[in-house]
ROTOR-517528 format. One record per residue (C-alpha): x negated, y negated, z negated. Coordinates in steps of 0.02 Angstrom, whole numbers, padded with zeros to 5 digits, always signed. Example, Ala and Ser with C-alpha at 12.3 -4.5 7.8 and 13.67 -1.06 7.14 Angstrom:
2
-00615+00225-00390;-00684+00053-00357;
***
This chain:
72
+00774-00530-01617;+00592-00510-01561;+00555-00392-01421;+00366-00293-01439;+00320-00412-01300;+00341-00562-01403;+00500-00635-01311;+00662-00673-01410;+00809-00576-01319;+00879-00740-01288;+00711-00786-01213;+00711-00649-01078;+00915-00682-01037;+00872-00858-01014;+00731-00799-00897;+00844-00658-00805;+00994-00785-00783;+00858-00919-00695;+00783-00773-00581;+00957-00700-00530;+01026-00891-00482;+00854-00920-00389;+00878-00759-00306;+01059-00807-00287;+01033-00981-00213;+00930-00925-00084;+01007-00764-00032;+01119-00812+00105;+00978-00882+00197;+00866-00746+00166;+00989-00632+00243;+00981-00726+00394;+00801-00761+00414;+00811-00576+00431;+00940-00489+00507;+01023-00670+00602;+01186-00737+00587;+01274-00547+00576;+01377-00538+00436;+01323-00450+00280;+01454-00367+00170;+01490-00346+00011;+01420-00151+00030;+01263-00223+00091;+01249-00348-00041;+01257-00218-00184;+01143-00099-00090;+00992-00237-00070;+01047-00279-00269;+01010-00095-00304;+00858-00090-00208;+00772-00221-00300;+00817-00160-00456;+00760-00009-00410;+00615-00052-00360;+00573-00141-00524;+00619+00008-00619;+00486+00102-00535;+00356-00016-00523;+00375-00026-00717;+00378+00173-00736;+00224+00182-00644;+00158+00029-00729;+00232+00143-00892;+00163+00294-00843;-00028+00233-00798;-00047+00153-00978;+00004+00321-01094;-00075+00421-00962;-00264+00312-01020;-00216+00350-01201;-00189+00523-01196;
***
């Protein structure tokens, strides 16, 4: 299936999959670039996850939002 950017659905899993294990791989020592060797829990893990994601939604609503907004 074709997506009305062009990409295959396999296409953007196979990109998704390679971003989440780059994020992945270098997550631990993100964490403690940051905040040092404290310990970061599962909570906190799941709460930066949501952040990003987050994040991304908006950036796309806005993103969203600007282009119909022109074409009104």
């Amino acid at each position: 299936m074709i997506t009305m950017n062009g990409l295959t659905q396999d296409e953007i899993k196979e990109i998704a999959d390679r971003l989440d294990n780059v994020i992945g791989n270098n997550f631990h020592d993100l964490c403690v670039d940051i905040v040092g060797q404290k310990e970061v829990e599962d909570n906190d893990v799941y709460a930066i996850k949501r952040e990003l994601a987050l994040g991304y939604l908006n950036e796309y609503k806005q993103y969203y939002d600007k282009k119909h907004e022109s074409n009104s």
